[in-house]
N, C-alpha and C positions, 0 to 999 in steps of 0.2 A: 319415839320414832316407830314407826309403824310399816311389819314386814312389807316386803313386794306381793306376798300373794298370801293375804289372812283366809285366815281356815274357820269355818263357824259350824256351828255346828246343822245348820241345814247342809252346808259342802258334802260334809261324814253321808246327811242321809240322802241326798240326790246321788252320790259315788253308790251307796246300795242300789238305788234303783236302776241305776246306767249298770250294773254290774248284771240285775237281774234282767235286764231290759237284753244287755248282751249275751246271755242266759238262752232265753228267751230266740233270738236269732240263732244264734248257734244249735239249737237241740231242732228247729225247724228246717234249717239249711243238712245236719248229716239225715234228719229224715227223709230230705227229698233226694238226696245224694245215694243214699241205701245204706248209710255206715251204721244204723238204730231201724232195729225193729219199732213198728208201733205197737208191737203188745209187747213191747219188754220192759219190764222193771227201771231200765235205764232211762228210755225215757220219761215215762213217769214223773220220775226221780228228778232229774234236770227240772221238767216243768213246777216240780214243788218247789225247789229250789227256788228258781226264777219267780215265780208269783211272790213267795216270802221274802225278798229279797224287793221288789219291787212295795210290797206293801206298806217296808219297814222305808223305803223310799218316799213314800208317801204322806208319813208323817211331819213332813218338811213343809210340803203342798196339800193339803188333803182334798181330795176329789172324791167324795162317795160314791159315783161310778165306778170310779177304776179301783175304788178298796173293796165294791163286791164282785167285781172282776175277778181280781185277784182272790178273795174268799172260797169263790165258786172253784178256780183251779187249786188252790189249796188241797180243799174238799175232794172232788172230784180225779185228781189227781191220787192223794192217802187212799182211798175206795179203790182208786183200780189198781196200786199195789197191793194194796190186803187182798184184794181177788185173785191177783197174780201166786201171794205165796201161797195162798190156802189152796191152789189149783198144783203149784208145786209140791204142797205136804201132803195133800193127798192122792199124788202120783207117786211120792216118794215111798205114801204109807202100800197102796197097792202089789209097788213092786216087790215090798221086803214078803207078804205072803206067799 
């Protein structure tokens, strides 16, 4: 007998990519809203989130557009927190002199 609603294992990786996908809207909607600076760490953060989240989606359907898409914010994304903290460590290291 076979459940009402089988689960496979692309289900698991499309629910990542809808997750990232809603990721994705959400960190764009408190941007234009003003609740997320654009040079904070947090958003950043969200968009890495969201892109690895969608890529891992992707392996259900793969589209090599949308997996260097996603690559690129990855990337791009990790780069501008390491800028963020290094800009925080050495304001932090500044002040202690």
């Amino acid at each position: 007998m076979t459940s009402f609603i089988e689960f496979s294992d692309s289900t698991v990786f499309d629910a990542f990519g809808f997750a990232g996908f809603a990721l994705y809207v959400l960190n764009y909607m408190t941007l234009t809203l003003r609740w997320v600076d654009a040079d904070s760490i947090r958003y950043f953060a969200t968009n890495l989130m969201a892109a690895g989240l969608v890529l891992v989606g992707l392996t259900s359907a793969f589209n090599l557009a949308s997996a260097l898409i996603q690559i690129f914010f990855i990337l791009s994304s990790a780069v501008a927190i390491l800028i963020r903290l290094r800009a925080r460590s050495m304001t932090k290291t500044q002040l202690e002199y």
